[in-house]
Each structure stands twice: as structure tokens, then as C-alpha cells.
C-alpha positions as CSV (number, residue, x, y, z in Angstrom):
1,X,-6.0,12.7,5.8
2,X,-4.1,10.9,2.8
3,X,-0.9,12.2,1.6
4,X,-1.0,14.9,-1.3
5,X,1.5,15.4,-4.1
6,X,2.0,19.3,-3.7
7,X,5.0,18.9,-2.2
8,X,6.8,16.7,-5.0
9,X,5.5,19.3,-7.7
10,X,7.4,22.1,-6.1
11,X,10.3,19.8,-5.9
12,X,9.9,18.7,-9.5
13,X,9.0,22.5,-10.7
14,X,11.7,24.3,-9.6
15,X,14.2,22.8,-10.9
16,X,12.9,22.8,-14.4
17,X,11.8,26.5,-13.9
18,X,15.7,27.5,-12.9
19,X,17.1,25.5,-15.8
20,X,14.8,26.7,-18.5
21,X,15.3,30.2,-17.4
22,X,19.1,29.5,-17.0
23,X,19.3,28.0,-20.6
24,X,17.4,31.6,-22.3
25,X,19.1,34.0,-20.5
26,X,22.7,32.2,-21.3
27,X,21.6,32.0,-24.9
28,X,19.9,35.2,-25.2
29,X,22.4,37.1,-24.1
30,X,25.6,35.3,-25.3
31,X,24.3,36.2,-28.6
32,X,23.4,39.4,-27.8
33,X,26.8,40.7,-27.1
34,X,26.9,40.9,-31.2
35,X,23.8,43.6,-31.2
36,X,25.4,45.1,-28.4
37,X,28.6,46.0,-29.8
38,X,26.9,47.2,-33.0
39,X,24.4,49.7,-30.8
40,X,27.3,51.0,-28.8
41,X,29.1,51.6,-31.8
42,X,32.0,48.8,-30.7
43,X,32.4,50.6,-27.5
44,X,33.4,46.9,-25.0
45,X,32.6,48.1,-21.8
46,X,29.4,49.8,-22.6
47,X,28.4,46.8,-24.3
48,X,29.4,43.9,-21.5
49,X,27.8,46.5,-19.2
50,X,24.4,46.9,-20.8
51,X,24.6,43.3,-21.2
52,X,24.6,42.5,-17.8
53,X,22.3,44.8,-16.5
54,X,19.8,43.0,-19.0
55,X,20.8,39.4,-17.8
56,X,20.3,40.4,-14.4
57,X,16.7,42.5,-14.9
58,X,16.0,39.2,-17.3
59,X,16.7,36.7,-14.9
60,X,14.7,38.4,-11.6
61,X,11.8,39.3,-14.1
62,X,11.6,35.5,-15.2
63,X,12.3,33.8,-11.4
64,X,10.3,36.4,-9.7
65,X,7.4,34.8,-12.4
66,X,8.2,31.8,-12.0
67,X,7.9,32.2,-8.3
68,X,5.0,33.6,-7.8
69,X,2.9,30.7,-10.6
70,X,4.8,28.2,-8.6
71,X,1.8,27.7,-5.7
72,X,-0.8,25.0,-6.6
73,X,-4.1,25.8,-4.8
74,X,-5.7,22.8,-4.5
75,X,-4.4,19.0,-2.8
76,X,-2.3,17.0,-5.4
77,X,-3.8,13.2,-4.7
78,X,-2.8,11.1,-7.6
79,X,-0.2,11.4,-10.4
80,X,-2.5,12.1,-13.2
81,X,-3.7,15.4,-11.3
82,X,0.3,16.2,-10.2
83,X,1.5,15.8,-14.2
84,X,-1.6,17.8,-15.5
85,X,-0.7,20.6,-12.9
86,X,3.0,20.4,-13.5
87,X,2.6,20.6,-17.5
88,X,0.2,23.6,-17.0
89,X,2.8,24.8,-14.6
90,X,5.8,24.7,-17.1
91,X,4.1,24.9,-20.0
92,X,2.8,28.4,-19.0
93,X,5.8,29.4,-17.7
94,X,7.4,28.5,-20.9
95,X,5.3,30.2,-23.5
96,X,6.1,33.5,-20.8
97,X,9.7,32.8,-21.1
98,X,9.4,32.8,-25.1
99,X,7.3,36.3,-25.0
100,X,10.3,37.9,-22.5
101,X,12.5,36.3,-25.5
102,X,11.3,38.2,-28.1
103,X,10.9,41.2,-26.2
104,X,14.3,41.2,-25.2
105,X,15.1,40.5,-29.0
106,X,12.6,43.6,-29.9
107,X,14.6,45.8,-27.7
108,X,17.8,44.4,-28.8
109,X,16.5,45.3,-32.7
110,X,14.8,48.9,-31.7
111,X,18.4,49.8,-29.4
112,X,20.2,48.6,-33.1
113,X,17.4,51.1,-35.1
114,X,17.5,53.9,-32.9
115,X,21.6,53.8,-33.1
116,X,21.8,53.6,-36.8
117,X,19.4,56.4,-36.9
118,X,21.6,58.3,-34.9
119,X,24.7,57.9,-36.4
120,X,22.9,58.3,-39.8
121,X,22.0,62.0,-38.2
122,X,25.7,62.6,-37.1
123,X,28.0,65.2,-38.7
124,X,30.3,62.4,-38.0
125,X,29.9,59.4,-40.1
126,X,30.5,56.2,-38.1
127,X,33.7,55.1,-40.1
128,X,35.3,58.3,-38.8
129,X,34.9,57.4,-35.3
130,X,38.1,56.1,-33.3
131,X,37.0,52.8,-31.0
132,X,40.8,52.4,-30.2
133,X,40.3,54.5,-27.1
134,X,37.2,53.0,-26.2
């Protein structure tokens, strides 16, 4: 029986998979903080704690999927085959980590919409509104 690859793609994948989804979520929702703020009306703790709970849905959506793609049916026995499966691998994985992206962005937008809309509706405009105790 010769020696197969499999075992050095996982070694390789994983890695890459936990970085790239590190490297999103740490942008994605640094930056967020801004739409957060704005949706919760500059209410901090709200905010931080929305935030968070996105990051962490965010980052067991994206490792749970990149998980489960991870298995490679078939024995690796040369290179070529091993960096053909790992650029499916991660390339796939990728293009899903851009859609989760811009659906995090889309609810980011809709939650800013939605708030606006609100406050528009409120007896109370939104410059009237004391943060201070917030």
C-alpha cells in the first residue's frame, strides 16, 4: 500500500481555514462596531454586546463549515492531486467565507434601515434622546 497525502492536506488545510476565518471575523466586526453604535442609537453596551454575539455565531457558522468540507474522500498519491484538492478545498471555502461577509454586512445595513425607520416613526426625534445614561 503506498503512502497517501490526506494526511498532510488536513495539516496544510486547517491552518489556512482558521486564519482566513480569523482575518474576516476580526475585520468584519472591528468595523462593525461603527454600524453598531449607529443602530443602537450610541447605546455602548448594547452595541459591544450584539457585536459579540455575531462574532461568536460568525465564527462557529464559518469553522463548523469549514469542518465539515475539510474530509477528502478519495487517497491523495502525488502532489499535483494534494494541491488541486487543497485549492478546491480553500478556494471553496473562501468564496463561502465572502457570501457570510456580505450577509453579515446585509444585516448590519437592514439592522441600520430598520433603526432609522424607527426613530424616523418616534414622537421623539433622535437628537432629543439622552445617551449620557446609556
Amino acid at each position: 500500500m503506498r503512502p497517501t497525502l490526506n494526511f498532510t492536506a488536513y495539516i496544510i488545510y486547517l491552518p489556512i481555514v482558521l486564519a482566513l476565518t480569523w482575518y474576516v471575523a476580526f475585520v468584519l466586526f472591528k468595523n462593525s462596531k461603527v454600524f453598531m453604535l449607529d443602530i443602537f442609537h450610541g447605546r455602548n453596551e448594547i452595541a459591544d454586546s450584539t457585536n459579540k454575539l455575531f462574532k461568536t455565531g460568525f465564527y462557529l457558522m464559518n469553522l463548523g463549515f469549514g469542518f465539515v468540507i475539510m474530509r477528502v474522500g478519495y487517497d491523495l498519491l502525488d502532489k499535483q492531486s494534494l494541491l488541486e484538492i487543497l485549492s478546491t478545498k480553500i478556494g471553496g471555502f473562501s468564496i463561502y467565507l465572502g457570501f457570510m461577509l456580505f450577509a453579515n454586512l446585509y444585516l448590519f445595513f437592514r439592522g441600520k434601515a430598520v433603526s432609522k425607520k424607527k426613530n424616523a416613526n418616534s414622537p421623539i426625534a433622535s437628537t432629543d434622546i439622552d445617551t449620557s445614561t446609556n
